[in-house]
C-alpha positions as CSV (number, residue, x, y, z in Angstrom):
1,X,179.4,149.5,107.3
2,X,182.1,152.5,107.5
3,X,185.0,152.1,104.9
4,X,188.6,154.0,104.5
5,X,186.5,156.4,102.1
6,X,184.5,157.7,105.1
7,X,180.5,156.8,105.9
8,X,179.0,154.3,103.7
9,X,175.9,155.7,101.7
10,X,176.3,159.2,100.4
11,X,173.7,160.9,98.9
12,X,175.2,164.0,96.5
13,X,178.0,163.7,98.6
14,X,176.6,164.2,101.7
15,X,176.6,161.1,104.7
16,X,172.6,159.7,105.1
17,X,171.5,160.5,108.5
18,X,170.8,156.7,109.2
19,X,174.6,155.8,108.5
20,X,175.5,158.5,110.7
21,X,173.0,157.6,113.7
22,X,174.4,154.4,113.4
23,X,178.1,155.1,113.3
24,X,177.8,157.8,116.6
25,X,175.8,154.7,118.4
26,X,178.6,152.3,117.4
27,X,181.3,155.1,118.9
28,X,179.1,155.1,121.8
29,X,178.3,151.4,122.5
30,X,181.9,150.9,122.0
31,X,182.9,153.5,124.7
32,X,180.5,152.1,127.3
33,X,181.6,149.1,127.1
34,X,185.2,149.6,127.2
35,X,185.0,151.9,130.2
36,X,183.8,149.3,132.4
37,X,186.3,146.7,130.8
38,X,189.8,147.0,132.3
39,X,193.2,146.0,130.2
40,X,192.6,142.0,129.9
41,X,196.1,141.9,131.6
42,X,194.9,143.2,134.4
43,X,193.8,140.1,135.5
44,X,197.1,138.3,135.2
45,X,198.4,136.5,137.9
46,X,201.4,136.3,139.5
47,X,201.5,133.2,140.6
48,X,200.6,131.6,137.6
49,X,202.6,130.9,135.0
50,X,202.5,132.7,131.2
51,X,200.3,130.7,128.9
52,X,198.8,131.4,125.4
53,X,195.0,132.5,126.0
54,X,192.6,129.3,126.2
55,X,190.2,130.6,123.9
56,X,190.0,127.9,121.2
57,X,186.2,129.2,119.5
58,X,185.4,133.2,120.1
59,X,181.8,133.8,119.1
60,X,181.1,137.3,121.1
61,X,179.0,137.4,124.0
62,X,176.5,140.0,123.1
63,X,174.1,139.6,125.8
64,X,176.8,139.6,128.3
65,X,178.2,142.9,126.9
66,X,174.8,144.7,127.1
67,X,174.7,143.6,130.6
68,X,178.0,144.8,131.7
69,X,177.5,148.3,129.8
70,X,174.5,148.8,132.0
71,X,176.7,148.1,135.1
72,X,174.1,145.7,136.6
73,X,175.0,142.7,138.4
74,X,175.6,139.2,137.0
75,X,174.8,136.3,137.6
76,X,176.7,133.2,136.1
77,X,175.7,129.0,136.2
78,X,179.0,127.2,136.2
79,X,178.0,123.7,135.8
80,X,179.9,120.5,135.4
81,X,181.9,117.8,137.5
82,X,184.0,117.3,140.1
83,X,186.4,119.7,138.7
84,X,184.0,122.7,138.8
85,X,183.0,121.3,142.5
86,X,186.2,121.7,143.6
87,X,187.8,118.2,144.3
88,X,191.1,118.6,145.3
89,X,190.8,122.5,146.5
90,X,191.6,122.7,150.0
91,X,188.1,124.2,150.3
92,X,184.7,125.5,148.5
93,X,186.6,128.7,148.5
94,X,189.8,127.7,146.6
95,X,187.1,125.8,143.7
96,X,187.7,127.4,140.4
97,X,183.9,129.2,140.3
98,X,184.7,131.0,143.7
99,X,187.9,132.4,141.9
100,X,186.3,133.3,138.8
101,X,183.5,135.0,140.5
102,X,186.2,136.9,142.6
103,X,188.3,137.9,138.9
104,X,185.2,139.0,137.2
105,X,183.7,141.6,139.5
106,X,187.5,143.0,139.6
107,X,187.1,143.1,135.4
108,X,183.8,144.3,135.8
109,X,183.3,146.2,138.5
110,X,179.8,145.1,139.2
111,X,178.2,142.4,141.4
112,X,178.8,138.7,140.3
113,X,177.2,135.9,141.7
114,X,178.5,132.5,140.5
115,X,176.8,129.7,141.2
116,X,178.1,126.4,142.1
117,X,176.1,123.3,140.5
118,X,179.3,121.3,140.0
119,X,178.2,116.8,140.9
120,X,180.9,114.7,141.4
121,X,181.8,112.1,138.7
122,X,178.9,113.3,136.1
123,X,179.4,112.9,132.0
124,X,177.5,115.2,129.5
125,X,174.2,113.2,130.0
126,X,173.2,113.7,133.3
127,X,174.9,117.3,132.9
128,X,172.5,117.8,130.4
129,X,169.5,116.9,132.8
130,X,170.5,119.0,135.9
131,X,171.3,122.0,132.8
132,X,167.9,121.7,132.0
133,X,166.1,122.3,134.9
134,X,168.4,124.9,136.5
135,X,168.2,127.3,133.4
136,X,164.3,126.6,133.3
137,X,164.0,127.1,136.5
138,X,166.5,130.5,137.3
139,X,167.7,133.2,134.7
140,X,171.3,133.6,134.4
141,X,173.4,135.5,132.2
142,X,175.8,133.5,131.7
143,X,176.2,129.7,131.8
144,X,179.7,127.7,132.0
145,X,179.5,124.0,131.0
146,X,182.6,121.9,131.9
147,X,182.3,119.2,130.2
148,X,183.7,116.4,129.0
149,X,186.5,115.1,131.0
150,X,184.5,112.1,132.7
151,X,183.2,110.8,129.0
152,X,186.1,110.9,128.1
153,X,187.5,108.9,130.7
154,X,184.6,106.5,131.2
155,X,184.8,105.3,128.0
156,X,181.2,107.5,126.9
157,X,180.0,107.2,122.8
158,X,181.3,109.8,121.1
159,X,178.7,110.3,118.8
160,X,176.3,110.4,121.9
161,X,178.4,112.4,124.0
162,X,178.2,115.4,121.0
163,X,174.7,115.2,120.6
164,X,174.6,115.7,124.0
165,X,176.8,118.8,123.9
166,X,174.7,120.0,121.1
167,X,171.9,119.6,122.7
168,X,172.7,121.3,126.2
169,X,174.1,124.7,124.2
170,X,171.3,124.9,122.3
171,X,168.9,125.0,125.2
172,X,170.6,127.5,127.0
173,X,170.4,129.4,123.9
174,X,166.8,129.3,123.6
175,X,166.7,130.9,126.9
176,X,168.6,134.1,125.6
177,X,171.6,133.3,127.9
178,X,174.9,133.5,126.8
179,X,177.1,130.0,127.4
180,X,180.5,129.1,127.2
181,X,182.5,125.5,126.7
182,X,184.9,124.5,129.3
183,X,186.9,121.5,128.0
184,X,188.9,118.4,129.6
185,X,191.9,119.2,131.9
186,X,195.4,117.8,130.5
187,X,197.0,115.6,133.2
188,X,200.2,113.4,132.1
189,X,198.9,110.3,132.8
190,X,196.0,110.0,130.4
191,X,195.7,106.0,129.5
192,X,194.6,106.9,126.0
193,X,195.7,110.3,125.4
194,X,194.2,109.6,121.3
195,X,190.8,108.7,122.5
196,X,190.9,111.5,125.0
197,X,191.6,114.5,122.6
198,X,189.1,113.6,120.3
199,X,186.7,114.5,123.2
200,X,188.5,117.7,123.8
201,X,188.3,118.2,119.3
202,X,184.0,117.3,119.7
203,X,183.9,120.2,121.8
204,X,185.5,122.2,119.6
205,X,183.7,121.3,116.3
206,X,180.9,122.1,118.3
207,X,181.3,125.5,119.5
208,X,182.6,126.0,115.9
209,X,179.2,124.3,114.6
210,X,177.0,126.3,117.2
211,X,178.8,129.5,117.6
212,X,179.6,129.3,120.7
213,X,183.0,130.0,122.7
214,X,185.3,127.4,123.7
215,X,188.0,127.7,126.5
216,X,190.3,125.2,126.4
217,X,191.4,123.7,129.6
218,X,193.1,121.3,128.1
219,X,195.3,123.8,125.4
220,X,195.9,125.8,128.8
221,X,197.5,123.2,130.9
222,X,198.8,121.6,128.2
223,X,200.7,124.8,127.4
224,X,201.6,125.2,131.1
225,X,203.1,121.7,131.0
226,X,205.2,122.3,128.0
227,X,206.7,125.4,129.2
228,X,207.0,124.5,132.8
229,X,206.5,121.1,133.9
230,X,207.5,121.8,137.3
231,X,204.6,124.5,137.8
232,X,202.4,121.9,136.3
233,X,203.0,119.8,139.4
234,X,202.4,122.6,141.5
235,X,198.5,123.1,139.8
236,X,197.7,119.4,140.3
237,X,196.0,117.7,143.7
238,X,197.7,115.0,145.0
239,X,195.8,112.9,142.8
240,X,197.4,114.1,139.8
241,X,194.4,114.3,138.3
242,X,192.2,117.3,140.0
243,X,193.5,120.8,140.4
244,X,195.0,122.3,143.5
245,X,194.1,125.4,145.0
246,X,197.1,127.3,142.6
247,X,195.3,125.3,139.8
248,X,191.8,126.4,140.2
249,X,193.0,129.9,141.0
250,X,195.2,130.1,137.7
251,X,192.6,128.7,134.9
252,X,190.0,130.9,136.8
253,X,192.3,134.1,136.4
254,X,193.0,132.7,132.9
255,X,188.8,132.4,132.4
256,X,188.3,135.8,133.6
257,X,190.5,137.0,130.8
258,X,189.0,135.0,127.7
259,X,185.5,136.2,128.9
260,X,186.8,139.9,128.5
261,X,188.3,139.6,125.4
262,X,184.8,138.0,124.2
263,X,182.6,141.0,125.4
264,X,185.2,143.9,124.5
265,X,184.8,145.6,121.2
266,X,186.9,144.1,118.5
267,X,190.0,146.0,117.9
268,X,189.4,148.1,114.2
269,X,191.5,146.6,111.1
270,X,195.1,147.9,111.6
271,X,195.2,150.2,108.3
272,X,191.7,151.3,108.8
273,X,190.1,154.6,108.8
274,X,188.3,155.5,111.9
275,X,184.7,157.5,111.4
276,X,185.1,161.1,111.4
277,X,182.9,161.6,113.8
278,X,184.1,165.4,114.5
279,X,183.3,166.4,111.5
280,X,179.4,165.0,111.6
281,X,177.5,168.3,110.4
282,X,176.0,170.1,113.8
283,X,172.2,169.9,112.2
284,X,172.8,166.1,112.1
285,X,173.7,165.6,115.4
286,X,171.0,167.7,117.3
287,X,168.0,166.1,119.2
């Protein structure tokens, strides 16, 4: 741990060789990454209207940050519902995953490959079945679970439907892949807008519960809706219920950015000192 002071773990004054070694790998780790990550901004939009950031849980992405650093290509699950199939795009190519492929390899600059396993009309059971055998089956670094919406809706047990969730993240987990939470989309005519957000708060508890990142669809839209109801329209199908092509486009943009912000070093405390690293003894520093 470095502290205003300098290196943690003098000896007579002098830094330990271990707690230097360690801060000069940090510095390093730290610059790799960050020179393959791009201002999150850069992937605003637009055409898409300002929103707060949609990250409601932000346990880092470790594995995912290792990857990037080594400027490899990716390859991400994104699996869920209609909504992640694309109903209400005007094509495979508007659905959100085809975006958010498209936003990432711009952050990144590497290769991305996101896969499509979006079924329409599924809840967090049969999710949870199809999750199972794909991540069994395939290794990916990166796994996307929408979820939620269609329990939600369907009138699903809540108690069932986060044992479920539980379940799923925990699985991917024990495959050493990274996984995020996508939550329920806000739409205006929710019948039982109570009953739905506690569905949209079980997600939460459980990425708080697992450590794992949640991006909130629903806080996204909702925030779109409050500060512009008119664009709102605009990112909903003629259903009102699925997203448009503008829609899919816009939360992928806005996933794009959460992601980075989970795999880029944390900013340093405002008022603290950074390591002398300049002034690391030569002798310590040689091969």
């Amino acid at each position: 741990m470095l502290e205003a002071s300098g290196l943690e773990g003098n000896v007579n004054g002098k830094p330990r060789l271990g707690a230097v070694r360690a801060a000069i790998f940090a510095a390093c780790a730290a610059f790799a990454i960050s020179a393959v990550i791009p201002e999150a901004a850069s992937a605003a939009d637009d055409n898409c209207p300002r929103a707060q950031s949609m990250l409601m849980q932000k346990a880092r992405l470790k594995d995912l940050a290792k990857r990037i650093s080594s400027r490899t290509g990716l390859k991400v699950l994104a699996i869920g519902s209609s909504s992640t199939r694309g109903i209400g795009a005007s094509s495979p190519n508007h659905a959100y995953p085809a975006k958010f492929e498209h936003d990432l390899e711009r952050q990144f600059g590497a290769d991305v490959d996101v896969v499509n396993a979006g079924v329409n009309g599924e809840t967090a059971d049969a999710t949870m079945a199809r999750l199972e055998e794909r991540v069994t089956a395939e290794k990916f670094d990166l796994v996307v679970w929408q979820v939620g919406t269609n329990d939600a809706v369907k009138g699903a047990d809540e108690e069932a439907f986060r044992a479920f969730v539980e379940l799923g993240v925990k699985l991917v987990k024990s495959k050493q892949t990274d996984i995020v939470l996508l939550d329920p989309q806000f739409f205006p005519t929710v019948k039982d807008p109570v009953r739905y957000e506690r569905f949209v708060k079980i997600i939460e508890t459980v990425g708080a519960d697992t450590g794992t990142p949640v991006l909130s669809r629903y806080k996204l839209m909702k925030d779109w809706a409050e500060k512009a109801p008119a664009d709102l329209r605009t990112m909903l199908s003629s259903d009102g219920f699925h997203m448009s092509d503008r829609g899919y486009s816009c939360l992928a943009t806005a996933m794009a950015s959460a992601v980075t912000d989970l795999i880029a070093p944390p900013a340093p405390p405002r008022n603290a000192a950074q390591p002398a690293i300049a002034s690391v003894p030569r002798s310590l520093t040689r091969p």
